[in-house]
N, C-alpha and C positions, 0 to 999 in steps of 0.2 A: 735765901734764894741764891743762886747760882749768878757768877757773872757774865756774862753774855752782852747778844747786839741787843740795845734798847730802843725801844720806841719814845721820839720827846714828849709825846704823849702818851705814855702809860696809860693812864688812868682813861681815858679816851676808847684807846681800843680795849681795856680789860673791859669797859661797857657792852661797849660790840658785840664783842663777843660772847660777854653774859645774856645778851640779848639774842644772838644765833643759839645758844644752849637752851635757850626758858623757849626756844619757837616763838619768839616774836620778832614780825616783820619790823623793816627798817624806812622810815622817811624817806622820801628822795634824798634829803641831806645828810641822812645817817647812812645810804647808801654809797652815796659819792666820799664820805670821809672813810670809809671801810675800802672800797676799792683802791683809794689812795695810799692806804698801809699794804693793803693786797700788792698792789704795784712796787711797793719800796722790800717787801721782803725777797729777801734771797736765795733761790733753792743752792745756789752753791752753797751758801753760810752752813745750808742743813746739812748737806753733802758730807763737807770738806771736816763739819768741825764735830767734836766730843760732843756728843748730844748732854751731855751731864754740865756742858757749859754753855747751851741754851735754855733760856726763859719758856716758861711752857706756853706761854703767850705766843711766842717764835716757832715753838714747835706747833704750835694749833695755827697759826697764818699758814707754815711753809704747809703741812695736811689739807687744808684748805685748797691753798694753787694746786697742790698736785690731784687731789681729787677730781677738781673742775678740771684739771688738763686731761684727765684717763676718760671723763664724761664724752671731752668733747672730743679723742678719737674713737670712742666707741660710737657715737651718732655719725662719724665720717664712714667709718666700718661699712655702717648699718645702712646709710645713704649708698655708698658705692657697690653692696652687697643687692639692693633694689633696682 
């Protein structure tokens, strides 16, 4: 594997995330430990850096935020369009 920004918990969010892949919903507490890594990742890191030196874990976070961010100016869109 590639070396890149690591999460101190690894194995933590590799769950997560096996768990957003398999469609299974998250606990209250599995949601708030997921947002918690959602909030620590960095779309500059994604940006700036050789994608061939991020963890695809990092790259499946940063797809993640930027997803949710293009969602939620398209409901803005869609709101101010009504």
């Amino acid at each position: 594997m590639s070396q890149s920004v690591w999460y101190k918990k690894r194995d933590d969010l590799l769950y997560l995330l096996n768990k957003i892949d398999i469609g299974e919903s998250f606990s209250e507490w599995e949601r708030e430990r997921f947002e918690k890594y959602l909030d620590k990742t960095s779309l500059s890191t994604y940006y700036t850096h050789d994608k061939d030196n991020l963890t695809d874990e990092y790259i499946q976070m940063c797809e993640i935020k930027i997803n949710r961010y293009e969602m939620q100016v398209q409901r803005e869109e869609l709101r101010n369009a009504s």
